[in-house]
N, CA, C and O atoms as CSV, one atom per row, in Angstrom:
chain,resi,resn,atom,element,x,y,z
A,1,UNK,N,N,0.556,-50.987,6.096
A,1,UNK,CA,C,-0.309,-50.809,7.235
A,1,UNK,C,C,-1.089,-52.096,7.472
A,1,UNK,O,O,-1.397,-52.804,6.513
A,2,UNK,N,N,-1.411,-52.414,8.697
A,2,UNK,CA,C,-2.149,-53.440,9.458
A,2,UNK,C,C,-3.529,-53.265,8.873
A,2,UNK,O,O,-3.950,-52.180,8.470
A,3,UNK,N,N,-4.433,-54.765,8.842
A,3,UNK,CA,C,-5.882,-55.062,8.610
A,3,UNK,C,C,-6.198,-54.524,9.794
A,3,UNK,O,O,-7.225,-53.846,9.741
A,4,UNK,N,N,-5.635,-54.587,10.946
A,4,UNK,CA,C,-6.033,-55.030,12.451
A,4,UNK,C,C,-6.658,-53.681,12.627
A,4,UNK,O,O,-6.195,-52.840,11.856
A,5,UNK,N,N,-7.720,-53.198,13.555
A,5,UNK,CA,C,-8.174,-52.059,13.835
A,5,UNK,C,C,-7.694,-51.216,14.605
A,5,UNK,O,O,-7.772,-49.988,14.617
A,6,UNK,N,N,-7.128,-52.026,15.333
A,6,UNK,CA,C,-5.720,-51.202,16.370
A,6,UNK,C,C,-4.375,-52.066,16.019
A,6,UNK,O,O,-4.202,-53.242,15.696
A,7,UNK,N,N,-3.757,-51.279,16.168
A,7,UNK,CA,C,-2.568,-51.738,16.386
A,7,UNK,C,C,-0.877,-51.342,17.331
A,7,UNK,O,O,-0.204,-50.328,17.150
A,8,UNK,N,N,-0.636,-52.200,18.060
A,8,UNK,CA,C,0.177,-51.342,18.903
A,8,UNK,C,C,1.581,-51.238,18.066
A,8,UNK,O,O,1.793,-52.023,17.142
A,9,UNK,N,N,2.247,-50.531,18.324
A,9,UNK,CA,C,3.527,-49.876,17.838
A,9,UNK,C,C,4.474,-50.303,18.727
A,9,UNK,O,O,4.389,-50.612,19.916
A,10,UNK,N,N,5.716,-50.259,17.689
A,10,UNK,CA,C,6.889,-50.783,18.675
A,10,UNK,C,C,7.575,-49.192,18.794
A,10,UNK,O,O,7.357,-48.137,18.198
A,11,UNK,N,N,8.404,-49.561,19.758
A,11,UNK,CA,C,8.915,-48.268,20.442
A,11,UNK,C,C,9.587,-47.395,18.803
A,11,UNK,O,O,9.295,-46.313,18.294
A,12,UNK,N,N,10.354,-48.253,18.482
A,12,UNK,CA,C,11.045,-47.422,16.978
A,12,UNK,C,C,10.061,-46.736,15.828
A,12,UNK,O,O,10.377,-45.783,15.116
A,13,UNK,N,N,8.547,-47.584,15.814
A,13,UNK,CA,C,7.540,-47.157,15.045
A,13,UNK,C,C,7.281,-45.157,15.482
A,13,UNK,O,O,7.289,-44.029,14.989
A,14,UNK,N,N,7.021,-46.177,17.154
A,14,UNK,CA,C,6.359,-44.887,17.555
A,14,UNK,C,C,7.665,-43.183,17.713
A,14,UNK,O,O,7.439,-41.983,17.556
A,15,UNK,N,N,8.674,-43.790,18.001
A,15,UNK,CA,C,9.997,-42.415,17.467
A,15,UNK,C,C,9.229,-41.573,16.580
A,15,UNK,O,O,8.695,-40.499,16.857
A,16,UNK,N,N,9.243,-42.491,14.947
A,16,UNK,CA,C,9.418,-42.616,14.112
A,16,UNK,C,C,8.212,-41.315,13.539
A,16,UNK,O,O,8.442,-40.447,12.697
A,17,UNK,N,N,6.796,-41.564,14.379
A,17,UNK,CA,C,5.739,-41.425,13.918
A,17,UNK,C,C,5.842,-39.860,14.803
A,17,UNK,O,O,5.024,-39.010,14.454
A,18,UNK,N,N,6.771,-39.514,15.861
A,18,UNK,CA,C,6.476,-38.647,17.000
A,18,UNK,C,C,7.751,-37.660,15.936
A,18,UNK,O,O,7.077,-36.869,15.277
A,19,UNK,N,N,8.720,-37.544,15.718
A,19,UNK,CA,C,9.824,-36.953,14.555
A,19,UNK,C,C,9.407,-36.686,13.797
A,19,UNK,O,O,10.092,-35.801,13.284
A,20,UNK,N,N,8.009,-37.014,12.880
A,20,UNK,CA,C,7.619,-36.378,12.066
A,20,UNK,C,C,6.507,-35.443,12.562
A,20,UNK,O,O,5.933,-34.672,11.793
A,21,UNK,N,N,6.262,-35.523,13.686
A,21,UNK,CA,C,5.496,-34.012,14.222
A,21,UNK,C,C,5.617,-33.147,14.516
A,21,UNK,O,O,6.280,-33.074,15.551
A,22,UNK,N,N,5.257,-32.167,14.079
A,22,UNK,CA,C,5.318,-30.990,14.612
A,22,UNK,C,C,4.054,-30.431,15.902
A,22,UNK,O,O,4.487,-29.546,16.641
A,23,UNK,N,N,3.214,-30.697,16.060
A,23,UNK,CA,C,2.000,-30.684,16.891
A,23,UNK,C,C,1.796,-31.457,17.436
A,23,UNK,O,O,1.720,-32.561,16.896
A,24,UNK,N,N,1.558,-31.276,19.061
A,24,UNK,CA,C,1.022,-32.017,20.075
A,24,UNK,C,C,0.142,-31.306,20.870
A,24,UNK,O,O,-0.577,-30.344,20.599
A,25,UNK,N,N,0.390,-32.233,22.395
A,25,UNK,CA,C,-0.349,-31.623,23.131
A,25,UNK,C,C,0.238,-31.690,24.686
A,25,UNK,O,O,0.089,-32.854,25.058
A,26,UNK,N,N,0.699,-31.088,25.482
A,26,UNK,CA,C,1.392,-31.219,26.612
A,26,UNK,C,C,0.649,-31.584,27.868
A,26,UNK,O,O,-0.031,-30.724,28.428
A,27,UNK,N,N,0.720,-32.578,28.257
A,27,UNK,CA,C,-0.363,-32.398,29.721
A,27,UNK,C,C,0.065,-32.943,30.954
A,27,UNK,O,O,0.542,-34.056,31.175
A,28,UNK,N,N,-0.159,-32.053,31.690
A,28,UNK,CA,C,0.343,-31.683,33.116
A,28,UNK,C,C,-0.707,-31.601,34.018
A,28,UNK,O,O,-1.840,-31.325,33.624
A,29,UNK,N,N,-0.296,-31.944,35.932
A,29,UNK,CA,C,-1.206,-31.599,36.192
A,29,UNK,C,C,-0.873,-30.054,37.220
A,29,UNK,O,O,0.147,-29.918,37.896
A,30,UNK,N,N,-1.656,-29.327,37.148
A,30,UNK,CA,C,-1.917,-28.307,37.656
A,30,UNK,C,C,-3.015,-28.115,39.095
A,30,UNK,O,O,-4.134,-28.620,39.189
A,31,UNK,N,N,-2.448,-27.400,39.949
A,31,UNK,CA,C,-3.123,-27.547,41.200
A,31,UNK,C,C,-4.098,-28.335,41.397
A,31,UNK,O,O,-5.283,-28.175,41.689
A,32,UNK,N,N,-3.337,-29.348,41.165
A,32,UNK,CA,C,-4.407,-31.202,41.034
A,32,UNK,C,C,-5.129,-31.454,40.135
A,32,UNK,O,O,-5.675,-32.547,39.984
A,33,UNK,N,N,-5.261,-30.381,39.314
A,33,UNK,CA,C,-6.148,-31.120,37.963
A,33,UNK,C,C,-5.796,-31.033,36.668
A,33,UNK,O,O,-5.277,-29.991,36.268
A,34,UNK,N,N,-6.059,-32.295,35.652
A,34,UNK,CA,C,-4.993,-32.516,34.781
A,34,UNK,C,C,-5.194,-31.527,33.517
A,34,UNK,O,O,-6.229,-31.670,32.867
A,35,UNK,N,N,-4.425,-30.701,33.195
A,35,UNK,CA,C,-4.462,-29.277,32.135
A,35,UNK,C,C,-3.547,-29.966,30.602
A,35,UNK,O,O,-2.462,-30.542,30.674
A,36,UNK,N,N,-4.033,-29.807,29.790
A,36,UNK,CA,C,-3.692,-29.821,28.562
A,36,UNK,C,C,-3.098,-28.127,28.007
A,36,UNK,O,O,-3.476,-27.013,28.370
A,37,UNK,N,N,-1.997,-28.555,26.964
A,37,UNK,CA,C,-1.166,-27.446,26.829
A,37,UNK,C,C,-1.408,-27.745,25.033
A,37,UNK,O,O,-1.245,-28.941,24.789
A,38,UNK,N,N,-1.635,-27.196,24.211
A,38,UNK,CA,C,-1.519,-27.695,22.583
A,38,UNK,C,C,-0.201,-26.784,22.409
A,38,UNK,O,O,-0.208,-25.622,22.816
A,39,UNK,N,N,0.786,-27.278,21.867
A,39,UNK,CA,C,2.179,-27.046,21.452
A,39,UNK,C,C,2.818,-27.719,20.171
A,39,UNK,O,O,2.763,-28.933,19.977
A,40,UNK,N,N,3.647,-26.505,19.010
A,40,UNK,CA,C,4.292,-27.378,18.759
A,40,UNK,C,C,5.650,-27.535,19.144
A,40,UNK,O,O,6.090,-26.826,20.049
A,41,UNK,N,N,6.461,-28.472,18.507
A,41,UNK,CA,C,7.670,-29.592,19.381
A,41,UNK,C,C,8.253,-29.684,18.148
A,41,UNK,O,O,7.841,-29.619,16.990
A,42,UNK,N,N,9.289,-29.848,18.665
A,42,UNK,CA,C,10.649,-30.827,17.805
A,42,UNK,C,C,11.270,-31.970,18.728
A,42,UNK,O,O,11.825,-31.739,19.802
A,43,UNK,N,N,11.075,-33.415,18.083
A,43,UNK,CA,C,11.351,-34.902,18.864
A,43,UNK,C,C,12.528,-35.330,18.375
A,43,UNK,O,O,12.316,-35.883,17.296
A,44,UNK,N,N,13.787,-35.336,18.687
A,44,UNK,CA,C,14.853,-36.438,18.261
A,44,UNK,C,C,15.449,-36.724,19.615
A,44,UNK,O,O,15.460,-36.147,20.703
A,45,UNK,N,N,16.153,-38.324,18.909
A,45,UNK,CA,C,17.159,-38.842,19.901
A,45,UNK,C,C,16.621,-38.795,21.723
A,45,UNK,O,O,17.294,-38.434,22.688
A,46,UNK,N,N,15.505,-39.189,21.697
A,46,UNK,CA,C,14.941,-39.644,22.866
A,46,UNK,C,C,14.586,-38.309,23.514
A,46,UNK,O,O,14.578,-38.414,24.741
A,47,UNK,N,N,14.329,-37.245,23.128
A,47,UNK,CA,C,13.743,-35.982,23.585
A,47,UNK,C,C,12.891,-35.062,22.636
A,47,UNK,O,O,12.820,-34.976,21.410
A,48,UNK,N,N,12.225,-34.358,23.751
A,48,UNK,CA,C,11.120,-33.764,22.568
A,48,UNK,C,C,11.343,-31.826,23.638
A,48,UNK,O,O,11.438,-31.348,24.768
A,49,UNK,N,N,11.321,-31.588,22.674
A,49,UNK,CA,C,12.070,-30.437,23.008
A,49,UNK,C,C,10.648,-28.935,22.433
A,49,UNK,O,O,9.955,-28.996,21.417
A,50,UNK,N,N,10.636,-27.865,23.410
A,50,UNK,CA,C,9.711,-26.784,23.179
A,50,UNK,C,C,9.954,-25.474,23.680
A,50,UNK,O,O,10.553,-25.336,24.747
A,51,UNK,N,N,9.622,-24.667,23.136
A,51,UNK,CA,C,9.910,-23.688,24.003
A,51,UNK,C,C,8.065,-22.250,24.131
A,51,UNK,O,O,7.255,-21.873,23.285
A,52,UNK,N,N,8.216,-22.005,25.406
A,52,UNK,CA,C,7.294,-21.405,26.026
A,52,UNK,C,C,7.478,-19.882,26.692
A,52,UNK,O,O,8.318,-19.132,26.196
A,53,UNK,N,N,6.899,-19.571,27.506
A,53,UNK,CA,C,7.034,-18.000,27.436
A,53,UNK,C,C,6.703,-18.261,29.183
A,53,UNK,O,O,6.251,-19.380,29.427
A,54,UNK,N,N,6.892,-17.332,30.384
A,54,UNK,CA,C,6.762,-17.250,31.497
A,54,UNK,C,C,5.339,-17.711,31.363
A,54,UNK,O,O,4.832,-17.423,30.279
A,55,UNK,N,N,4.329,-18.570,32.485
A,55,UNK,CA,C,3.129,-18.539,32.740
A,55,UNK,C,C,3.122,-20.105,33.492
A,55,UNK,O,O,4.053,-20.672,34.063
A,56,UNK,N,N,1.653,-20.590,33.254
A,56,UNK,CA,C,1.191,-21.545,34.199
A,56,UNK,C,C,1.918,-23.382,33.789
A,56,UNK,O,O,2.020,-24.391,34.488
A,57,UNK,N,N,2.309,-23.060,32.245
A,57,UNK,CA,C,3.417,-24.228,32.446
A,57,UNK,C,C,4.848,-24.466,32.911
A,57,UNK,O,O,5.437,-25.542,33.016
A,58,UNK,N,N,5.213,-23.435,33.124
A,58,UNK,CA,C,6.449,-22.969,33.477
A,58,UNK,C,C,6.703,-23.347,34.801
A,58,UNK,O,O,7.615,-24.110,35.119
A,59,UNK,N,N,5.765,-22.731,35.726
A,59,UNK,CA,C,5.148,-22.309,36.842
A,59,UNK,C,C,5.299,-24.424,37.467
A,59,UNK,O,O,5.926,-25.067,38.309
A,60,UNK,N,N,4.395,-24.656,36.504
A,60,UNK,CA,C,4.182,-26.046,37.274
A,60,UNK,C,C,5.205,-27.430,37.018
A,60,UNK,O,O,5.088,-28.528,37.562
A,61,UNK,N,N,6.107,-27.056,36.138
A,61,UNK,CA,C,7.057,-27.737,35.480
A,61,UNK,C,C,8.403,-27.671,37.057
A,61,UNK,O,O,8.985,-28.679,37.458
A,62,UNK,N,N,8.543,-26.652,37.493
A,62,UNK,CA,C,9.353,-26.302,38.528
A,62,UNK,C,C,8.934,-27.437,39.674
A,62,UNK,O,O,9.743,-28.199,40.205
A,63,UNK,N,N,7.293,-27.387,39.986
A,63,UNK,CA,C,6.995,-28.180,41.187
A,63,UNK,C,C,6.976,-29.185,40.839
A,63,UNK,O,O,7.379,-29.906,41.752
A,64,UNK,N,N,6.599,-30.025,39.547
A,64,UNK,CA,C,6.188,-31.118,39.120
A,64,UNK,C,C,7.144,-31.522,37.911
A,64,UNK,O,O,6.681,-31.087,36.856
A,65,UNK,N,N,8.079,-32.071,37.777
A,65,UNK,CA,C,8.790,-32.104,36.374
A,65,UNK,C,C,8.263,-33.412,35.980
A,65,UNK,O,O,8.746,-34.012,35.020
A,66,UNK,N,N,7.466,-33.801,36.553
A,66,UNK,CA,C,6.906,-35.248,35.245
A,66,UNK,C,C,5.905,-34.757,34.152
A,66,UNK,O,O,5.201,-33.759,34.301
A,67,UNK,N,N,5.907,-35.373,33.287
A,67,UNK,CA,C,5.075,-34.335,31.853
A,67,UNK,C,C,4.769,-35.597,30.695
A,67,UNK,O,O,5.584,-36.495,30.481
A,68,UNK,N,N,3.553,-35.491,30.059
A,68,UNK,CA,C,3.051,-36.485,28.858
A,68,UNK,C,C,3.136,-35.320,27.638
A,68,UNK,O,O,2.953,-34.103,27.673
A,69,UNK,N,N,3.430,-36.074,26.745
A,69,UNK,CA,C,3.163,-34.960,25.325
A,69,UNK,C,C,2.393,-36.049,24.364
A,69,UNK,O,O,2.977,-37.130,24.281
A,70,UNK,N,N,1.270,-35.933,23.690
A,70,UNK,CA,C,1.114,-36.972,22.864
A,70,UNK,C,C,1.070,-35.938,21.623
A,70,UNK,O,O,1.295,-34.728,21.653
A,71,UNK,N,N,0.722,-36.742,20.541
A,71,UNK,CA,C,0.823,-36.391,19.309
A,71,UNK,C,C,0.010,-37.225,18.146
A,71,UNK,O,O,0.218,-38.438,18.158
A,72,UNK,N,N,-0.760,-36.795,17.288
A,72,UNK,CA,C,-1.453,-38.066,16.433
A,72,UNK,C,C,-2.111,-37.222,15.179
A,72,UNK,O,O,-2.366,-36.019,15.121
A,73,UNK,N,N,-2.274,-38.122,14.321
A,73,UNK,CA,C,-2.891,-37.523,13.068
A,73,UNK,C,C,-3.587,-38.833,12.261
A,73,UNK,O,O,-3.209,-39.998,12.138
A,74,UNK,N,N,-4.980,-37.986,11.681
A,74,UNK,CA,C,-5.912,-39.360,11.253
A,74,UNK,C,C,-5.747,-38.524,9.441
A,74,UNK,O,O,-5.078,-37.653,8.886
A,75,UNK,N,N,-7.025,-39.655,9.078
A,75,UNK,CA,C,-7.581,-39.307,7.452
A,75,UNK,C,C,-8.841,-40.072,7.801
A,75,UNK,O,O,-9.010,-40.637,8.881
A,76,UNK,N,N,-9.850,-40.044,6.644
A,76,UNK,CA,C,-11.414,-40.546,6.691
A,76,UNK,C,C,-11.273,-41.997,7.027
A,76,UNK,O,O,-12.331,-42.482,7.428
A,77,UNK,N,N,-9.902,-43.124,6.957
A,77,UNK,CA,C,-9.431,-44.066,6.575
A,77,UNK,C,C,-8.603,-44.673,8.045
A,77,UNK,O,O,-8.923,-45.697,8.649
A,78,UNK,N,N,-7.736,-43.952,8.323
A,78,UNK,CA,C,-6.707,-44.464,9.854
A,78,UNK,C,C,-6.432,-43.464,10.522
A,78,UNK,O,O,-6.647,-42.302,10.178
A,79,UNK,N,N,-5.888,-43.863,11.631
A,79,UNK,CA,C,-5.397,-42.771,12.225
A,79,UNK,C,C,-3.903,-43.165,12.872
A,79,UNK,O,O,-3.148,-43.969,12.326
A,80,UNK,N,N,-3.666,-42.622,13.848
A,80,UNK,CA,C,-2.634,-42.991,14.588
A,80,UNK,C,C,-2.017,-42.130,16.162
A,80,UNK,O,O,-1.737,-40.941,16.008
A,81,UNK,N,N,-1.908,-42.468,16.968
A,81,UNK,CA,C,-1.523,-41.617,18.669
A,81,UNK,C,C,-0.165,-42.576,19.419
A,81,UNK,O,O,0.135,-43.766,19.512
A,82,UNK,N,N,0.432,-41.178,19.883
A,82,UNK,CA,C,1.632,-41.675,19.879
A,82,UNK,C,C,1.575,-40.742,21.328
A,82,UNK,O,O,1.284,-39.551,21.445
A,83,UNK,N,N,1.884,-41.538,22.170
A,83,UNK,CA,C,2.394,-40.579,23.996
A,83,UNK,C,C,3.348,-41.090,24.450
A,83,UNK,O,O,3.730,-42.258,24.376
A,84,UNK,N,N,3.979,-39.804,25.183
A,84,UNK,CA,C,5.628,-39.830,25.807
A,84,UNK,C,C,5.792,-39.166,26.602
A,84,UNK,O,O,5.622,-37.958,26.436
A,85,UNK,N,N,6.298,-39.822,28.115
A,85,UNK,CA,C,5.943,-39.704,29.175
A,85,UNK,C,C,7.429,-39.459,29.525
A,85,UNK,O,O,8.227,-40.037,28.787
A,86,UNK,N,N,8.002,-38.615,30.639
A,86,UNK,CA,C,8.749,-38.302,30.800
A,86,UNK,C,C,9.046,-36.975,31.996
A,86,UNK,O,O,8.137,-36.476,32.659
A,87,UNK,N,N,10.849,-36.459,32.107
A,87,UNK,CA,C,10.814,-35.415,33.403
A,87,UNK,C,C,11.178,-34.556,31.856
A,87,UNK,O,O,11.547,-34.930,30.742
A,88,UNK,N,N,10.857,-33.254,32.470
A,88,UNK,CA,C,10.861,-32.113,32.056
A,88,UNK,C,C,11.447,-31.182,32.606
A,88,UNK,O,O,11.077,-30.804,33.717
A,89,UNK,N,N,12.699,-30.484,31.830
A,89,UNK,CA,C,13.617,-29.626,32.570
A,89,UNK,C,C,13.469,-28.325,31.783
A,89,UNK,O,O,13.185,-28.389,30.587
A,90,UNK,N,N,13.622,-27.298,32.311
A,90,UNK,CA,C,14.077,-25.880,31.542
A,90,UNK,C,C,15.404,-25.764,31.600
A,90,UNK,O,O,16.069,-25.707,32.635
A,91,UNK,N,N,15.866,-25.720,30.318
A,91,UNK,CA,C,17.128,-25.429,29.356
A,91,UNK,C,C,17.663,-24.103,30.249
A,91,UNK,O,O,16.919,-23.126,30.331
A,92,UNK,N,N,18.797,-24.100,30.823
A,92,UNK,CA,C,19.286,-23.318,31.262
A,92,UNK,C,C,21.336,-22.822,31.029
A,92,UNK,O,O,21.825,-21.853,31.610
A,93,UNK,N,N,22.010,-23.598,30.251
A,93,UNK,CA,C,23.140,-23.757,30.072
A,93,UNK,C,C,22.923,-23.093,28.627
A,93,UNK,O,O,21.952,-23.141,27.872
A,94,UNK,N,N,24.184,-22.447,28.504
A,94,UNK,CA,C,24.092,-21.905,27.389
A,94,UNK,C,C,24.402,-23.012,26.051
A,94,UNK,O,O,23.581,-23.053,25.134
A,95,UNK,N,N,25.343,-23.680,26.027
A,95,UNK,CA,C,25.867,-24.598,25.147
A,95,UNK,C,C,24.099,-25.524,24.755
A,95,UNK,O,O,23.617,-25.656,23.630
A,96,UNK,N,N,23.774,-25.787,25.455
A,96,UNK,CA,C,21.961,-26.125,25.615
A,96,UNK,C,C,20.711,-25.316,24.964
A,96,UNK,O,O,19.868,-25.556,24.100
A,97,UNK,N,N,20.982,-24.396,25.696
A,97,UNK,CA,C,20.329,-23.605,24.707
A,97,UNK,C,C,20.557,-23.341,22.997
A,97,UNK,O,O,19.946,-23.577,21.954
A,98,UNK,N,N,21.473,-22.882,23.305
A,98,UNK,CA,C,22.437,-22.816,21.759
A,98,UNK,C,C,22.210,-23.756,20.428
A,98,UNK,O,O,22.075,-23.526,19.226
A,99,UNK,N,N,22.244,-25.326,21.531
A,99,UNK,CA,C,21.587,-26.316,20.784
A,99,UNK,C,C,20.279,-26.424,20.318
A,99,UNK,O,O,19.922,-27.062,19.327
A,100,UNK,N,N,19.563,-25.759,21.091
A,100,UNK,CA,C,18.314,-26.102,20.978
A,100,UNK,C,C,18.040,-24.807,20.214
A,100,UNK,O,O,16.927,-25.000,19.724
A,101,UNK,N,N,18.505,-23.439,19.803
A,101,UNK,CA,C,18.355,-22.801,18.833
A,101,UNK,C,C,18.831,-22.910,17.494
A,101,UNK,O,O,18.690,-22.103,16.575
A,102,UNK,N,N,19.461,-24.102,17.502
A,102,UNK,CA,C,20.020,-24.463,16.172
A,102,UNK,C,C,18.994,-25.790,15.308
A,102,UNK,O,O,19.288,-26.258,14.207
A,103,UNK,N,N,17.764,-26.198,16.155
A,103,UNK,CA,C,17.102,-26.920,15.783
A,103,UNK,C,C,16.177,-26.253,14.532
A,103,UNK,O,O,16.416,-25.168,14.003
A,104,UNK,N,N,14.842,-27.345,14.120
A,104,UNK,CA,C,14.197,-26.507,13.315
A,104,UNK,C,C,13.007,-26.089,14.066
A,104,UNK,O,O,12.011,-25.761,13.422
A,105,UNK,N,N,12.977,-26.049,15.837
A,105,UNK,CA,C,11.647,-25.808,16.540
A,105,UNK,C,C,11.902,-24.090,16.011
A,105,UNK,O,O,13.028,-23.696,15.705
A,106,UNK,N,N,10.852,-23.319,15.974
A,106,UNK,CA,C,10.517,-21.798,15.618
A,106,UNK,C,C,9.273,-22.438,16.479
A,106,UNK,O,O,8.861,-23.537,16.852
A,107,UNK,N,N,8.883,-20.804,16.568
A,107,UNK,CA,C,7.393,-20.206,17.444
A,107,UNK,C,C,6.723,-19.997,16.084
A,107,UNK,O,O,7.178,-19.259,15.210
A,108,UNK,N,N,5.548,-20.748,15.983
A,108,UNK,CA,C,4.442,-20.255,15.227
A,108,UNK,C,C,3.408,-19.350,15.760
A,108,UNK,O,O,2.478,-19.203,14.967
A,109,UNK,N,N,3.303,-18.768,16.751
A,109,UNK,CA,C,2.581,-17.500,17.269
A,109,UNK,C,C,3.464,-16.265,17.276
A,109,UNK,O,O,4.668,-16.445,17.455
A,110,UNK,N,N,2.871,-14.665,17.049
A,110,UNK,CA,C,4.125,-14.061,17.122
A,110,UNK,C,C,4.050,-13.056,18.969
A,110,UNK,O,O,3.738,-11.938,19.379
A,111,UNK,N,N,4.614,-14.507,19.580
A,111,UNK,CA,C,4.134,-14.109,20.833
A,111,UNK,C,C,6.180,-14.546,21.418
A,111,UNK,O,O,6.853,-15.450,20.923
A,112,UNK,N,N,6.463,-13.957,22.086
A,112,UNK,CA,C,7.944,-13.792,22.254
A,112,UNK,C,C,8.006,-15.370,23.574
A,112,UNK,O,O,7.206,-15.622,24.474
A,113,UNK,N,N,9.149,-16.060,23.200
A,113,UNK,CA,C,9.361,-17.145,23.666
A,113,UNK,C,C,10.564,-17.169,24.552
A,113,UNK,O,O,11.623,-17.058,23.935
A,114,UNK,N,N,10.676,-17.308,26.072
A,114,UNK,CA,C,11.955,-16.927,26.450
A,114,UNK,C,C,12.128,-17.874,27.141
A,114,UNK,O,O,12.796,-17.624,28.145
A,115,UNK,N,N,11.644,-19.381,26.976
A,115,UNK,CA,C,12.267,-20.488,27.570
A,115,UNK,C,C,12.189,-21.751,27.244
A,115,UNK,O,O,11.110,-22.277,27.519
A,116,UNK,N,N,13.180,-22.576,26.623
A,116,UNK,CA,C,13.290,-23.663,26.177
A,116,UNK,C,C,13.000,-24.641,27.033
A,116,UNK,O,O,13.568,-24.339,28.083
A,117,UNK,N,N,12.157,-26.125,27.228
A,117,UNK,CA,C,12.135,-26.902,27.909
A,117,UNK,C,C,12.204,-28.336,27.201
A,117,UNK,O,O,11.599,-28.459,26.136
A,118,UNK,N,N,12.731,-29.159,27.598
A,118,UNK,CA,C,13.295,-30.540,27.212
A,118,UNK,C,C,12.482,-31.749,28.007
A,118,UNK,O,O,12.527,-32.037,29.203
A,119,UNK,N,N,11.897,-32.217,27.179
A,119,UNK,CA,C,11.241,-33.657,27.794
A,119,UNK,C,C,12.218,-34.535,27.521
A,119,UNK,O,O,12.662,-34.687,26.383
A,120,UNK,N,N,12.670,-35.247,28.655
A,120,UNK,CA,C,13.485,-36.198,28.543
A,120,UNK,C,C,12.651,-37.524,28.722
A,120,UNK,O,O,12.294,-37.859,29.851
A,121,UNK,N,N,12.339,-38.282,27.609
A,121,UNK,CA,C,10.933,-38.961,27.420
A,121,UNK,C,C,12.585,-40.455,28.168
A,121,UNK,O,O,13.810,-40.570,28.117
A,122,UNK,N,N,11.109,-41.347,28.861
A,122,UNK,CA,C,11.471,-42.761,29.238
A,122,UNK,C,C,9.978,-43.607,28.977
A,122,UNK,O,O,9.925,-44.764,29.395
A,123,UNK,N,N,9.298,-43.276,28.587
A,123,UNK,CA,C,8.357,-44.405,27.928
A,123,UNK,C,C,7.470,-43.585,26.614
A,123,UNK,O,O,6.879,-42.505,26.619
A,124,UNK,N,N,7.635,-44.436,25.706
A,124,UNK,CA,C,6.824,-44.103,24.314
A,124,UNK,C,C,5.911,-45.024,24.148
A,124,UNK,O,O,6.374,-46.164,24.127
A,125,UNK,N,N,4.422,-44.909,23.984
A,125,UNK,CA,C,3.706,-45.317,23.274
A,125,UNK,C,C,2.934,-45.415,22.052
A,125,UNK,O,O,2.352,-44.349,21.852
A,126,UNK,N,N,2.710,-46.259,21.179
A,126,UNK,CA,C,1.832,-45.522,19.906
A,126,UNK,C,C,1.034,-46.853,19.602
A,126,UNK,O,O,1.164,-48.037,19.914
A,127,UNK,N,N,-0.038,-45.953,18.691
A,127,UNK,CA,C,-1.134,-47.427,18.327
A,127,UNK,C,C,-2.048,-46.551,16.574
A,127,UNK,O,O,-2.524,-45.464,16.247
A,128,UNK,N,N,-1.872,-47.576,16.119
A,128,UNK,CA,C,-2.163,-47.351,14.914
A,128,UNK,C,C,-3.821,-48.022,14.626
A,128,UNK,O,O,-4.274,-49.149,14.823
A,129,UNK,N,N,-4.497,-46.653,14.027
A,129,UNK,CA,C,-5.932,-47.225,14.014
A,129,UNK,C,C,-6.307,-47.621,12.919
A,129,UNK,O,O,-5.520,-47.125,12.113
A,130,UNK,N,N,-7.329,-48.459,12.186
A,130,UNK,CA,C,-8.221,-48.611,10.975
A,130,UNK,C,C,-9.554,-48.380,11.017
A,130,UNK,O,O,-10.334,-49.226,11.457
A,131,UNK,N,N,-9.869,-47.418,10.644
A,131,UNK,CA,C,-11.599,-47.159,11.235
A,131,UNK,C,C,-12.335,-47.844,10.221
A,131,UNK,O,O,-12.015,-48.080,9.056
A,132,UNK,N,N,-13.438,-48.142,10.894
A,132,UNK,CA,C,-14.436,-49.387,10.380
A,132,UNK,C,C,-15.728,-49.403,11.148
A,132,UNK,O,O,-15.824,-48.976,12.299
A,133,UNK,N,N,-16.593,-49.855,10.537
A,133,UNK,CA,C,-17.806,-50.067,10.898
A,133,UNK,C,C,-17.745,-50.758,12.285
A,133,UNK,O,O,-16.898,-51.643,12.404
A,134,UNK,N,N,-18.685,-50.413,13.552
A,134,UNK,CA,C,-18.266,-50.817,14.536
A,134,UNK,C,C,-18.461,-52.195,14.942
A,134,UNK,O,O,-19.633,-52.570,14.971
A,135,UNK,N,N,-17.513,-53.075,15.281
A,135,UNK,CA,C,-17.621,-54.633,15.639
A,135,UNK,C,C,-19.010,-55.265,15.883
A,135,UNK,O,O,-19.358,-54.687,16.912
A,136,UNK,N,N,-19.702,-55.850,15.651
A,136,UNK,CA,C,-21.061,-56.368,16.934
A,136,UNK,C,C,-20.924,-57.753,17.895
A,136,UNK,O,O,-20.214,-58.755,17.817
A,137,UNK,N,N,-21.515,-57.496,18.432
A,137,UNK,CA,C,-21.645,-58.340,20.098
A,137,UNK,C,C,-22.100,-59.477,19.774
A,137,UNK,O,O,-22.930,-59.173,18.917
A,138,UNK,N,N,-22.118,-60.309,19.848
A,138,UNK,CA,C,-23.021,-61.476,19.519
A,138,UNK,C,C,-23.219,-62.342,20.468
A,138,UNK,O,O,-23.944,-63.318,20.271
């Protein structure tokens, strides 16, 4: 890990750092204003993949298929945030689906899930933190 207090990530870092998550956060905007979704995900091979139940993401994914998911995890010591920006489709082919039930995404709520959706990410970002006493101005 970097001295540096930030640090930006190269696209392979940030894969790297988004594949080992299971938890994010989905955000969309909704009748013009921007709504956060907390989800978890399964990320490989340039997609990050979820599945959801009929309601207001569903709903707005149809009118709007552009979609951010970020993802990040700290300690008392660093942290790290990773966002991936992308269109968003609902899984509708069976061979697709199929795939995407053969992953290791499961529902951690026991709330019934009847639709898979696929971020087809085209820009990744990530930045790696070192927390520290704060800089001064001089």
């Amino acid at each position: 890990m970097s001295d540096k207090p930030v640090e930006i990530l190269s696209e392979a870092k940030a894969w790297k750092l988004l594949e080992g998550s299971v938890l994010g956060r989905l955000a969309l905007c909704v009748d013009g204003n921007p709504e956060l979704f907390p989800l978890n995900a399964y990320a490989a091979d340039g997609k990050i993949l979820f599945h959801t139940s009929p309601g207001t993401k569903l709903r707005e994914l149809v009118v709007n298929d552009r979609a951010v998911f970020e993802t990040d995890a700290f300690t008392s010591r660093s942290g790290w945030s990773v966002v991936a920006k992308g269109r968003a489709r609902i899984l509708t082919d069976a061979a697709e689906i199929a795939a995407a039930e053969a992953t290791p995404l499961h529902a951690w709520t026991p709330t019934e899930k009847t639709a898979y959706v696929q971020l087809d990410v085209d820009e990744i970002t990530g930045r790696r933190f070192v927390f520290g006493a704060e800089a001064t101005v001089v």
